[in-house]
DOZA-197132 format. One record per atom (N, C-alpha, C): residue number from 1; residue in three letters; atom name; x negated, z negated, y negated. Coordinates in nm, 2 decimals. Each point is the difference from the previous one (the first is absolute). Layout:
<recs>
<rec nr="NUM" rest="ALA" atom="CA" X="X" Z="Z" Y="Y"/>
...
</recs>
This chain:
<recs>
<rec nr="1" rest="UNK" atom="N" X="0.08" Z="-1.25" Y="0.97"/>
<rec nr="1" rest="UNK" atom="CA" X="0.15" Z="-0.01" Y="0.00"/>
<rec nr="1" rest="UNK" atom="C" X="0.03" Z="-0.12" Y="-0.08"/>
<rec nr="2" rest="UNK" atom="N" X="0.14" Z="-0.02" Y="-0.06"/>
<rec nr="2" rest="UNK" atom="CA" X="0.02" Z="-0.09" Y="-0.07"/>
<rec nr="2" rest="UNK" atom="C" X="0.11" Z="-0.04" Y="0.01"/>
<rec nr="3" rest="UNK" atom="N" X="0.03" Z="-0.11" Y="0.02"/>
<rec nr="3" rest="UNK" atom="CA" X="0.12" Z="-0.12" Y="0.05"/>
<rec nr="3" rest="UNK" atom="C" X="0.16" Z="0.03" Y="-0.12"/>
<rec nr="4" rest="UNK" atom="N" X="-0.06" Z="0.03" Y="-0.11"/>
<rec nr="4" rest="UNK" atom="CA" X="0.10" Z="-0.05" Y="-0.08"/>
<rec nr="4" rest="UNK" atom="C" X="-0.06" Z="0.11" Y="-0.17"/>
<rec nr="5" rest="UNK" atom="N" X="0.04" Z="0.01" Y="-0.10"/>
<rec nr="5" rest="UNK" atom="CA" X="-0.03" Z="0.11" Y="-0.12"/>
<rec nr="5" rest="UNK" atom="C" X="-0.04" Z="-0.13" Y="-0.05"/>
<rec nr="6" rest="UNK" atom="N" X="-0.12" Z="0.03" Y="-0.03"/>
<rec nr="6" rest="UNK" atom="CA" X="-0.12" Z="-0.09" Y="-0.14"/>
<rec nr="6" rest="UNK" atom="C" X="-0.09" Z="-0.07" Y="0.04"/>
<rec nr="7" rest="UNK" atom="N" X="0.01" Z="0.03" Y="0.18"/>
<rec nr="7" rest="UNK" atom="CA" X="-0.08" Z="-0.09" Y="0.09"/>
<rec nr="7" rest="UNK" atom="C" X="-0.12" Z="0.05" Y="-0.06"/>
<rec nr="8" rest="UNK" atom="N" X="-0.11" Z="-0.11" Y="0.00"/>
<rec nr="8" rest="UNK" atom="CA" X="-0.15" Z="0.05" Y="-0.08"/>
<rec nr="8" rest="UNK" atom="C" X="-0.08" Z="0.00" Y="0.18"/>
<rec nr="9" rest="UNK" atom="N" X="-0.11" Z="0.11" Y="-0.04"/>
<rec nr="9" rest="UNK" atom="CA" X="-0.07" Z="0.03" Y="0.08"/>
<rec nr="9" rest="UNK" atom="C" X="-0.13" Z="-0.05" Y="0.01"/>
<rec nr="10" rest="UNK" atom="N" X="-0.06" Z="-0.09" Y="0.09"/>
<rec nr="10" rest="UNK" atom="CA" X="-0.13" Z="-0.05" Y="-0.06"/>
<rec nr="10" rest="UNK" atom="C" X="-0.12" Z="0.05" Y="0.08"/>
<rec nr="11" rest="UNK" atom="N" X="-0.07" Z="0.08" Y="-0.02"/>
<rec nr="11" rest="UNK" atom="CA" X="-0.11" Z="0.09" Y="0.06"/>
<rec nr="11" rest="UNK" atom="C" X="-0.09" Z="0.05" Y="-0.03"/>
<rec nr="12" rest="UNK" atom="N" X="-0.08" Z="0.11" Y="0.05"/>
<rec nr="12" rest="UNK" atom="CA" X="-0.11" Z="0.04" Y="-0.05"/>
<rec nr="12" rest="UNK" atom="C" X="-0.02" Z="0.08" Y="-0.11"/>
<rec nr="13" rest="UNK" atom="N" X="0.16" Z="0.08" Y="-0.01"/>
<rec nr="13" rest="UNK" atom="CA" X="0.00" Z="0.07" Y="-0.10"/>
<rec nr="13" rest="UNK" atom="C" X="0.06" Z="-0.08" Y="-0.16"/>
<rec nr="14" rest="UNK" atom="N" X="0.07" Z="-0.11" Y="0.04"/>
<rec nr="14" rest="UNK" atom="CA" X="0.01" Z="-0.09" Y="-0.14"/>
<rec nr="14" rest="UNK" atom="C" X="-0.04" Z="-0.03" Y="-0.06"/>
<rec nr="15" rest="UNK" atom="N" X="0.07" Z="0.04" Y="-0.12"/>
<rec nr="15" rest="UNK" atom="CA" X="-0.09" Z="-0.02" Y="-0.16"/>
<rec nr="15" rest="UNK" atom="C" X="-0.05" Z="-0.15" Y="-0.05"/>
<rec nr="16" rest="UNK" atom="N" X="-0.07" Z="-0.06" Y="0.02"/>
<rec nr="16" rest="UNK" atom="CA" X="-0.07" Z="-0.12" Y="0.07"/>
<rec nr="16" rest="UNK" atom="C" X="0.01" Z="-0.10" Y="-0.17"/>
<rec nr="17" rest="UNK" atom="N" X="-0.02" Z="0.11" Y="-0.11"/>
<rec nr="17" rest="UNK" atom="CA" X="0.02" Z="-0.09" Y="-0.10"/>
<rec nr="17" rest="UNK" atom="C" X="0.11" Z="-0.01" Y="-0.04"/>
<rec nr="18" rest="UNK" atom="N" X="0.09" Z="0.13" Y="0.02"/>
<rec nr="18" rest="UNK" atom="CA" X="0.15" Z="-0.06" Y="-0.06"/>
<rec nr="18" rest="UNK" atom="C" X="0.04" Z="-0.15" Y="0.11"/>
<rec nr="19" rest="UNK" atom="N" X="-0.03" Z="0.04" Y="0.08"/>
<rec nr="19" rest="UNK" atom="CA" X="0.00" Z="-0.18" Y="0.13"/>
<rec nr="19" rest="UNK" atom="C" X="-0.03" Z="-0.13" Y="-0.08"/>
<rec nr="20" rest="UNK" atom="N" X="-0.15" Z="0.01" Y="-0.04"/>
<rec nr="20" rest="UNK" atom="CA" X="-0.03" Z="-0.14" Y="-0.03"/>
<rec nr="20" rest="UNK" atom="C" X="0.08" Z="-0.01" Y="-0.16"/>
<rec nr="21" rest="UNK" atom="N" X="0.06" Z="0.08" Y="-0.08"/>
<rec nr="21" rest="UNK" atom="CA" X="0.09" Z="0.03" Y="-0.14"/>
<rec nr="21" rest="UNK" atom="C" X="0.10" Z="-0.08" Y="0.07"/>
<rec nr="22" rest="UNK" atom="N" X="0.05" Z="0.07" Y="0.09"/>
<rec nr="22" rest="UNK" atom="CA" X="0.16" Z="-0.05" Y="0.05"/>
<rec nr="22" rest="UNK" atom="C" X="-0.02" Z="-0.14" Y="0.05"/>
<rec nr="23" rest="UNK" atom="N" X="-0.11" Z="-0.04" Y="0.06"/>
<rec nr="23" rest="UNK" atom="CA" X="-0.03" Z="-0.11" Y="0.03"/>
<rec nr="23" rest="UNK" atom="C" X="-0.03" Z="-0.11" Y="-0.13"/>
<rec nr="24" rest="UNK" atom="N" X="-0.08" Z="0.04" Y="-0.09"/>
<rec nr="24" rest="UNK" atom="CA" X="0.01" Z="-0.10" Y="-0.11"/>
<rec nr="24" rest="UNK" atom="C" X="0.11" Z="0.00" Y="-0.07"/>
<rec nr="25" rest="UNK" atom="N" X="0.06" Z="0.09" Y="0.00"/>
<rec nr="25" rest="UNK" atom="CA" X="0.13" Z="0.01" Y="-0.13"/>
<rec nr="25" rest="UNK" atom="C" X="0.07" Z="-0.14" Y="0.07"/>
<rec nr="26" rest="UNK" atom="N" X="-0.01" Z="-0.05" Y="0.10"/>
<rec nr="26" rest="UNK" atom="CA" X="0.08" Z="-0.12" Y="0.06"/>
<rec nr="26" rest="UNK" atom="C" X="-0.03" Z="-0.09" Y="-0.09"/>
<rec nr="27" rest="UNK" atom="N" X="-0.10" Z="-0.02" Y="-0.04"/>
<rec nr="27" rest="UNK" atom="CA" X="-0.08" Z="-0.14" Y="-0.02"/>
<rec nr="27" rest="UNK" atom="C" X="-0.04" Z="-0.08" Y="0.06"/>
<rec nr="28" rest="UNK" atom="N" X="0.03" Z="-0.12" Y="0.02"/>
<rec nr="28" rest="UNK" atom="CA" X="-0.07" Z="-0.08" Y="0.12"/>
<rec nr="28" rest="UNK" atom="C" X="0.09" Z="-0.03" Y="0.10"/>
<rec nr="29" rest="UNK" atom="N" X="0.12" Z="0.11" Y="-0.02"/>
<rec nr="29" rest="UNK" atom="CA" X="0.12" Z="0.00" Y="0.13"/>
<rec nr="29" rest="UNK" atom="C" X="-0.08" Z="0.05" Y="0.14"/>
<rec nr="30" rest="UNK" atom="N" X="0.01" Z="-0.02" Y="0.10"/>
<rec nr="30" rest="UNK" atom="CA" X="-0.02" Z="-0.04" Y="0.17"/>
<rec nr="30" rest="UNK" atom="C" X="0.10" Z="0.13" Y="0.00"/>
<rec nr="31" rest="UNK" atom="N" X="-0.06" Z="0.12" Y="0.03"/>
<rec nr="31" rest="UNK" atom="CA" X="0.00" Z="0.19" Y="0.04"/>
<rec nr="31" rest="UNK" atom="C" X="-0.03" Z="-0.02" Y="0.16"/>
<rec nr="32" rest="UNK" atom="N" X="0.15" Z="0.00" Y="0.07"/>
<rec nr="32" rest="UNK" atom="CA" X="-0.09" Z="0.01" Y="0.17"/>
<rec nr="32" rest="UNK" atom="C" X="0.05" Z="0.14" Y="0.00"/>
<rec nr="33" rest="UNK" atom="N" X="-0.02" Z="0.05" Y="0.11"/>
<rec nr="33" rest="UNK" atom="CA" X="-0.01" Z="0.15" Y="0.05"/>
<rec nr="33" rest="UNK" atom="C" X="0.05" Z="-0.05" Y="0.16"/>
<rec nr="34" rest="UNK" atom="N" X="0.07" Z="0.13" Y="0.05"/>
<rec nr="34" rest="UNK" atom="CA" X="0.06" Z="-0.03" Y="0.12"/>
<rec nr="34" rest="UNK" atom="C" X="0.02" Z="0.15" Y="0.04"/>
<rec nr="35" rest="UNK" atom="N" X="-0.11" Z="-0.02" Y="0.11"/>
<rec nr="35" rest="UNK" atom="CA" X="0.01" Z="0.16" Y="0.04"/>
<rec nr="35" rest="UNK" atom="C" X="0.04" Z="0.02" Y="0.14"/>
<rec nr="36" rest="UNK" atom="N" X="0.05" Z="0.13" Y="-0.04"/>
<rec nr="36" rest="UNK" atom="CA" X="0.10" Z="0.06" Y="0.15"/>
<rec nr="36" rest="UNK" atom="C" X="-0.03" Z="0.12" Y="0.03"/>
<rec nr="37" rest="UNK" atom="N" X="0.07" Z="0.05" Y="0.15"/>
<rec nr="37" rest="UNK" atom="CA" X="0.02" Z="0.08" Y="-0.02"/>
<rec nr="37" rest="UNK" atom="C" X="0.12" Z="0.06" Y="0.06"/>
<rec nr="38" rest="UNK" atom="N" X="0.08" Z="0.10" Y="-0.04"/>
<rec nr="38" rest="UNK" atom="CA" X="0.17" Z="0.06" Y="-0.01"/>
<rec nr="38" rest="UNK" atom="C" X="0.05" Z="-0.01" Y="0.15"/>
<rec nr="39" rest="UNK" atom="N" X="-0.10" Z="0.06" Y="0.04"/>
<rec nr="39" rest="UNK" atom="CA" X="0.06" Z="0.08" Y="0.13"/>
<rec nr="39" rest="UNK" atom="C" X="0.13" Z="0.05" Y="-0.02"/>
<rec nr="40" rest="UNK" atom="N" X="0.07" Z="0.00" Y="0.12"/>
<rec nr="40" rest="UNK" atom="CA" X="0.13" Z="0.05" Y="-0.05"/>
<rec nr="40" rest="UNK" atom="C" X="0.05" Z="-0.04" Y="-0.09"/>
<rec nr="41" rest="UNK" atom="N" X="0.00" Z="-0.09" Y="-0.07"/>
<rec nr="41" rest="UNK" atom="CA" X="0.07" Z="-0.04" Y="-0.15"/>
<rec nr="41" rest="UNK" atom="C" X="-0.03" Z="0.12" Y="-0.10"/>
<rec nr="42" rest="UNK" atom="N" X="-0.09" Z="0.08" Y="0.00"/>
<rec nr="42" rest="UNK" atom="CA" X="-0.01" Z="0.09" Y="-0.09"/>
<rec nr="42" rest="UNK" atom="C" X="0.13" Z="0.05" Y="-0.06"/>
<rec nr="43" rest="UNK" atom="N" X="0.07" Z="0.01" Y="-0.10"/>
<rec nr="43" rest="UNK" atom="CA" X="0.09" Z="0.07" Y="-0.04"/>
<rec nr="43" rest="UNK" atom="C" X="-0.05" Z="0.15" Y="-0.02"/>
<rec nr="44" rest="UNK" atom="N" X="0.10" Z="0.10" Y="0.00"/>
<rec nr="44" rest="UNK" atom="CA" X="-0.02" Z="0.14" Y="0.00"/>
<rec nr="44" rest="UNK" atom="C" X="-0.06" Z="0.01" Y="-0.20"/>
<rec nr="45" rest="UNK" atom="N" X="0.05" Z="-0.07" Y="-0.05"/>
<rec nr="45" rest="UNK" atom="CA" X="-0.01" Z="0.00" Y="-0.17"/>
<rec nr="45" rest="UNK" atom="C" X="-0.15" Z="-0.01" Y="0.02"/>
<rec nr="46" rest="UNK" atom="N" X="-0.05" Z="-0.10" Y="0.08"/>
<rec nr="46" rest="UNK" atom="CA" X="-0.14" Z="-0.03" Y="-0.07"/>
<rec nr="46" rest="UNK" atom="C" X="-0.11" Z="0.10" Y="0.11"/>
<rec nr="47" rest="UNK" atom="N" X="0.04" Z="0.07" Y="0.03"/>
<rec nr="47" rest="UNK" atom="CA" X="-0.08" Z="0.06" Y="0.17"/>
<rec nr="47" rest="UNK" atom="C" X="0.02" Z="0.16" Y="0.03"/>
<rec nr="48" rest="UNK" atom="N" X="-0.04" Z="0.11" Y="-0.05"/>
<rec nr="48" rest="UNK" atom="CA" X="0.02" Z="0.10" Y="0.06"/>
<rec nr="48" rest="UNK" atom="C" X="-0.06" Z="0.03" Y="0.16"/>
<rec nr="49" rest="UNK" atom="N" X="-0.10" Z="-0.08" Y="0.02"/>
<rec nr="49" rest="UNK" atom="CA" X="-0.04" Z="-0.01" Y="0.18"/>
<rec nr="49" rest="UNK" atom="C" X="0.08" Z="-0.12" Y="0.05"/>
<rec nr="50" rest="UNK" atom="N" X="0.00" Z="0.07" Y="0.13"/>
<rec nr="50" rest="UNK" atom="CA" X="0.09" Z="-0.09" Y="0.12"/>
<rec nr="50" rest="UNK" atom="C" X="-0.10" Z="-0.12" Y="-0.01"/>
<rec nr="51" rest="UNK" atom="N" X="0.09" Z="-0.10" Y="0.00"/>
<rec nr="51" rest="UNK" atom="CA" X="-0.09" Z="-0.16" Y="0.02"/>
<rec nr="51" rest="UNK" atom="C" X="-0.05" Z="0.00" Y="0.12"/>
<rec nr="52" rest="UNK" atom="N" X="-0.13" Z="-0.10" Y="0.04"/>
<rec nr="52" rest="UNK" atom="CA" X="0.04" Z="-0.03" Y="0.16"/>
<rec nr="52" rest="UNK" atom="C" X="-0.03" Z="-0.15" Y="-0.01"/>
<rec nr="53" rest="UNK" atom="N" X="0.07" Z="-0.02" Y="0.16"/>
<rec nr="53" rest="UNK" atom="CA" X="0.06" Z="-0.18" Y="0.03"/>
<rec nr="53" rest="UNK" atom="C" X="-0.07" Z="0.02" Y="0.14"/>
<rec nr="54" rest="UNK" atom="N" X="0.01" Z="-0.12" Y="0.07"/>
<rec nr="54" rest="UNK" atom="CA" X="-0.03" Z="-0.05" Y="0.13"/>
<rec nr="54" rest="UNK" atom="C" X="0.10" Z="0.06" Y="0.07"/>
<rec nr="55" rest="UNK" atom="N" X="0.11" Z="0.05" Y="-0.01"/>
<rec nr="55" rest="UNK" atom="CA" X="0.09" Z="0.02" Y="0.07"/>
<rec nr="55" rest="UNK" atom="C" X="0.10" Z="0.14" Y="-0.15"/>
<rec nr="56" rest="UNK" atom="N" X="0.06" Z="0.09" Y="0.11"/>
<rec nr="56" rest="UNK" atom="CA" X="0.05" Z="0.10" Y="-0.05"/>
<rec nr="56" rest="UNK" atom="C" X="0.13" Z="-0.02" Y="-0.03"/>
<rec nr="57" rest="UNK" atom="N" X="0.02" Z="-0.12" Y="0.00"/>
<rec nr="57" rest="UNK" atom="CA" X="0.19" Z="-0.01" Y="0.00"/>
<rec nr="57" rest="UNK" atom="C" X="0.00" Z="0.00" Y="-0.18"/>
<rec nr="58" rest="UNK" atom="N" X="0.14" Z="0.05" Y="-0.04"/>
<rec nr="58" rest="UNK" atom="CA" X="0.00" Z="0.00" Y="-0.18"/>
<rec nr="58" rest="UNK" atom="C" X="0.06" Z="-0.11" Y="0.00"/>
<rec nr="59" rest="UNK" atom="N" X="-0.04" Z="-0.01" Y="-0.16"/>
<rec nr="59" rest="UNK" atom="CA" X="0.05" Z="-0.16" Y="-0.07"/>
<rec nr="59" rest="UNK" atom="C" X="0.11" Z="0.04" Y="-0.05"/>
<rec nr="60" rest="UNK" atom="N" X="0.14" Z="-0.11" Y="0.04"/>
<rec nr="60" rest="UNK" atom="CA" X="0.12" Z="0.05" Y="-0.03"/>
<rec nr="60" rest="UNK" atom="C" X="0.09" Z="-0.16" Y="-0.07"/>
<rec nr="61" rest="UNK" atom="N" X="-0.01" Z="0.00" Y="-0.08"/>
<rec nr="61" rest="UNK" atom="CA" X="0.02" Z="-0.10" Y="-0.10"/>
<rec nr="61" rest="UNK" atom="C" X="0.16" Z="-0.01" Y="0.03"/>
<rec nr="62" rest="UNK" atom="N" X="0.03" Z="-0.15" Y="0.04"/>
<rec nr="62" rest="UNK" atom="CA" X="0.15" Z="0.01" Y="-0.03"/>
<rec nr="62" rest="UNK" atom="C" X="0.09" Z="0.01" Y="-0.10"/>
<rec nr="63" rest="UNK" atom="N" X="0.17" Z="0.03" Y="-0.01"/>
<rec nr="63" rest="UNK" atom="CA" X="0.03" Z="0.04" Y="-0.11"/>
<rec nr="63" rest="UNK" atom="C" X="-0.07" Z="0.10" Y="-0.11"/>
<rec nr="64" rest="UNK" atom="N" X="-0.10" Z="0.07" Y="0.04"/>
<rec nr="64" rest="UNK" atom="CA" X="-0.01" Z="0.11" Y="-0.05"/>
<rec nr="64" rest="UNK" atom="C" X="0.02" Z="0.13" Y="0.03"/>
<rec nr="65" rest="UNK" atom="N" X="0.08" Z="0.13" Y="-0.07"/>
<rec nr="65" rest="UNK" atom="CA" X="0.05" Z="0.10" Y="0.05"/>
<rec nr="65" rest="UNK" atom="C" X="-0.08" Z="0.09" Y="0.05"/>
<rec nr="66" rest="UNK" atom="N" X="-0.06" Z="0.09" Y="-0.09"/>
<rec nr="66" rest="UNK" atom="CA" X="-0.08" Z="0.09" Y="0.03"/>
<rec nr="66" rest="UNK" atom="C" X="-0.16" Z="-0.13" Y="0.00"/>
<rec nr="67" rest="UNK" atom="N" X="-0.02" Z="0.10" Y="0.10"/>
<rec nr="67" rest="UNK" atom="CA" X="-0.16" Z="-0.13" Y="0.06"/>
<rec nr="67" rest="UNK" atom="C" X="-0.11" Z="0.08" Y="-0.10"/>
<rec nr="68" rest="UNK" atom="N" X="-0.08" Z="-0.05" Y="-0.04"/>
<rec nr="68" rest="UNK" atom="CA" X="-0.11" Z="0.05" Y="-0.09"/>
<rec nr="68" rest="UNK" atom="C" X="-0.13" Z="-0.02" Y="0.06"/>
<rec nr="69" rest="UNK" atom="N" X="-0.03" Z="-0.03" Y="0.09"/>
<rec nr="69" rest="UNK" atom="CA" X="-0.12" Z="0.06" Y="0.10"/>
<rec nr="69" rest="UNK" atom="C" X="0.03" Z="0.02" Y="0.10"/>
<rec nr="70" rest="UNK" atom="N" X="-0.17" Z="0.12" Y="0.03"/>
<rec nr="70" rest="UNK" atom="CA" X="0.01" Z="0.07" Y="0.06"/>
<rec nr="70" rest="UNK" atom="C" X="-0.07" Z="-0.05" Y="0.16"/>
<rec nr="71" rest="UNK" atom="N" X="0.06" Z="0.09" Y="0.10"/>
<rec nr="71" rest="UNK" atom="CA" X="-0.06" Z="-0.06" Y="0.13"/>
<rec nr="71" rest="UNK" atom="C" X="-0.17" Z="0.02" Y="0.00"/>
<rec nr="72" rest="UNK" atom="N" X="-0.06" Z="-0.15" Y="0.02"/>
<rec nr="72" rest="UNK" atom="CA" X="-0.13" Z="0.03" Y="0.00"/>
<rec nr="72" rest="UNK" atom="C" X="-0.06" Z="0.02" Y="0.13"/>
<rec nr="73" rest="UNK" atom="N" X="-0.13" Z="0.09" Y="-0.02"/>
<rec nr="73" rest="UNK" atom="CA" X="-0.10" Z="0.02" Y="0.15"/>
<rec nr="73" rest="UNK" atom="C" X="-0.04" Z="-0.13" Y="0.01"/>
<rec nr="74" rest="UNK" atom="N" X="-0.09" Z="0.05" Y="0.12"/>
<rec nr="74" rest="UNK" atom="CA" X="-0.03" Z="-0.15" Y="0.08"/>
<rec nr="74" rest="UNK" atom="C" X="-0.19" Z="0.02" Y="-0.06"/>
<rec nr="75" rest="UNK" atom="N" X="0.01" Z="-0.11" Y="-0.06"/>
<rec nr="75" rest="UNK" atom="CA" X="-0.15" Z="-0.08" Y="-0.03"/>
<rec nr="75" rest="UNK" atom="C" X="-0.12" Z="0.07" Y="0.09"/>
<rec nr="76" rest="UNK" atom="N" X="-0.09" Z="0.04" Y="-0.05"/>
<rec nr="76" rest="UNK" atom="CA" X="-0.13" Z="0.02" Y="0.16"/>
<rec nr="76" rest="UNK" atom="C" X="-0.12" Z="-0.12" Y="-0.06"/>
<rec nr="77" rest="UNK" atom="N" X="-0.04" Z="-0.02" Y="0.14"/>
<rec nr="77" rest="UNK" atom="CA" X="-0.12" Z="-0.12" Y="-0.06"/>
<rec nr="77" rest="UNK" atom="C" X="-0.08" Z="0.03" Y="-0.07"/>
<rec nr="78" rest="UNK" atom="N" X="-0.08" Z="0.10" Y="-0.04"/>
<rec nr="78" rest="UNK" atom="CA" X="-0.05" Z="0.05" Y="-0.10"/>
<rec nr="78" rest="UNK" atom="C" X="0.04" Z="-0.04" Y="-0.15"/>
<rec nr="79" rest="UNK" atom="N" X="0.18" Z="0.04" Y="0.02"/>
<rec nr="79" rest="UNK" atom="CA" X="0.02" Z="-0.05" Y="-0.16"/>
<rec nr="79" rest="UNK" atom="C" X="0.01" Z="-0.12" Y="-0.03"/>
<rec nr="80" rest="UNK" atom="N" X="0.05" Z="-0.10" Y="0.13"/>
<rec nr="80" rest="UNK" atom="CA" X="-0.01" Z="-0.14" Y="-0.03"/>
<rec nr="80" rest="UNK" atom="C" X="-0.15" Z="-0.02" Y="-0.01"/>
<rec nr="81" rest="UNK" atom="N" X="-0.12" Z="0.04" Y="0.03"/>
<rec nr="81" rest="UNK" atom="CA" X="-0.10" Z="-0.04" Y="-0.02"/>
<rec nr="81" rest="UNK" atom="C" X="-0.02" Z="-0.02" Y="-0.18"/>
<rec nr="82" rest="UNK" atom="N" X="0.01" Z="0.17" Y="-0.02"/>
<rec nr="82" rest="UNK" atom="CA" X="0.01" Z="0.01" Y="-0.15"/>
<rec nr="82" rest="UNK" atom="C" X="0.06" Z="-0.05" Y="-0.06"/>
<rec nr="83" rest="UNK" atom="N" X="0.13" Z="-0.08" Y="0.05"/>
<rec nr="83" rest="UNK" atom="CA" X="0.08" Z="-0.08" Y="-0.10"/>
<rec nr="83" rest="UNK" atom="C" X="-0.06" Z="-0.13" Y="0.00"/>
<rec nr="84" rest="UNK" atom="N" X="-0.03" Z="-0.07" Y="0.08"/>
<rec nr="84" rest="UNK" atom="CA" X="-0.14" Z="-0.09" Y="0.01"/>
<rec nr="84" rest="UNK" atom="C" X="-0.07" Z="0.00" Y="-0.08"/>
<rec nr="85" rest="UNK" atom="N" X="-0.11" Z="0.10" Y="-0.03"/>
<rec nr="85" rest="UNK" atom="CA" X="-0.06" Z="0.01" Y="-0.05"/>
<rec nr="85" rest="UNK" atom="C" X="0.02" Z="0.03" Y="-0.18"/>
<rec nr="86" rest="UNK" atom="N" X="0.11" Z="0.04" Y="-0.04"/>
<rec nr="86" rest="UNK" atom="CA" X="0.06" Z="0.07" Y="-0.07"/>
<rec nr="86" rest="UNK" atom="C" X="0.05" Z="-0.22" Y="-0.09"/>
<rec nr="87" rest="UNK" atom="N" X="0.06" Z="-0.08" Y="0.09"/>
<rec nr="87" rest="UNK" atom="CA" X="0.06" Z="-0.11" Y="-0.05"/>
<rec nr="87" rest="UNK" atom="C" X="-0.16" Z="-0.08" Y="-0.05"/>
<rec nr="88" rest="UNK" atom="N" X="-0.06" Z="0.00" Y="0.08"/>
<rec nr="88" rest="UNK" atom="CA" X="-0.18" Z="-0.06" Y="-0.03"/>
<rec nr="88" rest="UNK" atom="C" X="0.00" Z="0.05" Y="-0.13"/>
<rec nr="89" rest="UNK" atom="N" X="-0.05" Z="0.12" Y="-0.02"/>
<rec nr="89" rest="UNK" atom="CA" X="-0.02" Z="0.06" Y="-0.16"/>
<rec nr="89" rest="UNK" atom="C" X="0.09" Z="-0.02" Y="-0.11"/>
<rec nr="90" rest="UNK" atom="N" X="0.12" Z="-0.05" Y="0.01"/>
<rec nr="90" rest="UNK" atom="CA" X="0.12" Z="-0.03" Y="-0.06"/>
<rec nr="90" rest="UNK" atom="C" X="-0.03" Z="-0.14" Y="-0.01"/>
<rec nr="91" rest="UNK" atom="N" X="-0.05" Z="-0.09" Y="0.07"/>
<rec nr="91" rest="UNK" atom="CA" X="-0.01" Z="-0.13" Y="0.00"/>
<rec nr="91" rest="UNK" atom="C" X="-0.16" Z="-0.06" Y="-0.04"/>
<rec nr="92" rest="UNK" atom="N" X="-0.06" Z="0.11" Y="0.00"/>
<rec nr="92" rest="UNK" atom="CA" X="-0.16" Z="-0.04" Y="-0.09"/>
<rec nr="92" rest="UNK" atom="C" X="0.05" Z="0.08" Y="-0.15"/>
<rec nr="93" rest="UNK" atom="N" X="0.03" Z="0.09" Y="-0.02"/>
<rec nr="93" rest="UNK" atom="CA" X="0.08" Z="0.03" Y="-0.11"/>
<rec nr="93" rest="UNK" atom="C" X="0.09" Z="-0.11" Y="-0.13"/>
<rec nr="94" rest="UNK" atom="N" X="0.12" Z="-0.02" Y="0.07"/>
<rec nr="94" rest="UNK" atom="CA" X="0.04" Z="-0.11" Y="-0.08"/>
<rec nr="94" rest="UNK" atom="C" X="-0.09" Z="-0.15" Y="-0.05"/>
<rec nr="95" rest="UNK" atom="N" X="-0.05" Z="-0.04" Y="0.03"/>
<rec nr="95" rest="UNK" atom="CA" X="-0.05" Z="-0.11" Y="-0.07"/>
<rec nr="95" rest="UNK" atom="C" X="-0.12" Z="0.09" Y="-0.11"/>
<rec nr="96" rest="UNK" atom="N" X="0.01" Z="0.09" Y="0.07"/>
<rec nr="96" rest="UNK" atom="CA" X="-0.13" Z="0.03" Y="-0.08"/>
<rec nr="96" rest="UNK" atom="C" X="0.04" Z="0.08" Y="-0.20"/>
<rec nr="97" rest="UNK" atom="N" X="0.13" Z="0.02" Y="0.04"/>
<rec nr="97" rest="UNK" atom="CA" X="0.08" Z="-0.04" Y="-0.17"/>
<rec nr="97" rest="UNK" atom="C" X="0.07" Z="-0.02" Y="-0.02"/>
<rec nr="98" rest="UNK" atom="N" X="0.01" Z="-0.15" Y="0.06"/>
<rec nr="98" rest="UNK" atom="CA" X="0.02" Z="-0.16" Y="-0.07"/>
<rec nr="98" rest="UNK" atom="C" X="0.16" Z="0.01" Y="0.09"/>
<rec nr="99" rest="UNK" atom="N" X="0.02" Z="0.03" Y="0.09"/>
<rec nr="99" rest="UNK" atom="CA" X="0.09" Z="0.00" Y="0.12"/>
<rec nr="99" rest="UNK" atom="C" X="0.00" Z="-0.04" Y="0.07"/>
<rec nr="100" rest="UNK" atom="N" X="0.08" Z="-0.10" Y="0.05"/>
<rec nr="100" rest="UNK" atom="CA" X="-0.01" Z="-0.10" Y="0.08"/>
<rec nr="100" rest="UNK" atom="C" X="0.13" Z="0.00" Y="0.14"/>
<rec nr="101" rest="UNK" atom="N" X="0.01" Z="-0.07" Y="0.09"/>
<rec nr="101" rest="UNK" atom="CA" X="0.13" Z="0.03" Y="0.12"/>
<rec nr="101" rest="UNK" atom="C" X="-0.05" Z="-0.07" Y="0.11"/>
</recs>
């Protein structure tokens, strides 16, 4: 799931050298990475599955009209395990092309 449109994805399926590209094109600029995850922040634009959060209540942004997410299910430990697990591989990942946070 993804927080926001252009959010980059860092994983097992990521193209690992366009990474350390995107990473050098900096030059010797300081590239941190800051990883999340949506839960209910998911917007409906970036998400055709229901998000899930710790809690099922929807995110309801003030002064906004029509609300743009969707009510999420409730988390099971299993997926927080995987998402655990899931932030580790994202976090041995980035340094490893030239990514830092």
């Amino acid at each position: 799931a993804l927080e926001a449109p252009r959010n980059v994805v860092l994983d097992q399926t990521t193209n690992k050298k366009r990474m350390r590209a995107w990473a050098q094109a900096c030059g010797d600029q300081l590239v941190l990475v800051q990883l999340s995850h949506p839960g209910r922040q998911s917007p409906l634009a970036n998400s055709w599955n229901k998000p899930f959060a710790p809690c099922s209540k929807v995110l309801k942004l003030s002064g906004v009209g029509v609300q743009l997410h969707r009510t999420p299910r409730v988390v099971t430990a299993k997926e927080i395990s995987e998402i655990i697990t899931m932030f580790g591989i994202s976090t041995r990942l980035a340094p490893a092309a030239g990514l830092f946070g």
